[in-house]
Phi, psi and omega in degrees: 000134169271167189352292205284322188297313152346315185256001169281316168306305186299316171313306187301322155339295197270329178298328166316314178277018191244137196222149152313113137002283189291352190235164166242085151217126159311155185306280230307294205277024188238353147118004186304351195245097171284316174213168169199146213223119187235100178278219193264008197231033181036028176284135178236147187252117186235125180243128166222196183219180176241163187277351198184141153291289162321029169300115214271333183281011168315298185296325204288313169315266182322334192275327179292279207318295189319289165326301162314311176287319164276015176267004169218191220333287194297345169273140190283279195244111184250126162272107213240127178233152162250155185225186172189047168240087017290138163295134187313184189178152186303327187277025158266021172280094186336173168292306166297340172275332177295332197291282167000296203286306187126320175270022151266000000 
């Protein structure tokens, strides 16, 4: 396995661990993670989203993310941007998370 995907498993590892308040589903599998962008100095770029703009756990979300991801070994630098664009929708819910959910 290389390097980089290595470190790319692991990042998505801890992003997993990252949870909504309001939801018991993680961002990753609730589809909030749009890209994650590792460059050649291991700085990462995360582009995501929220389930609602008005998310009142938005700063606590994002800060989790951030945090988490720079928790681990090989990362330099993390950079979390939110967009909403596309806006989120149910069907970026993985299958375990529809499962999860109810909606399967």
């Amino acid at each position: 396995m290389s390097e980089l995907l290595k470190l790319e498993e692991d990042i998505v590892y801890m992003l997993k661990t990252v949870y909504d308040p309001e939801i018991p589903v993680n961002v990753y599998d609730l589809g909030l993670i749009y890209n994650v962008e590792i460059d050649d100095d291991k700085n990462v770029t995360i582009t995501m989203t929220l389930t609602a703009p008005n998310c009142p756990a938005a700063d606590f979300i994002l800060e989790d993310v951030r945090m988490k991801v720079q928790s681990v070994k090989e990362v330099n630098n993390v950079l979390v941007n939110l967009t909403f664009e596309p806006e989120w929708n149910r069907d970026m819910l993985s299958e375990e998370a529809k499962l999860e959910l109810g909606f399967l």
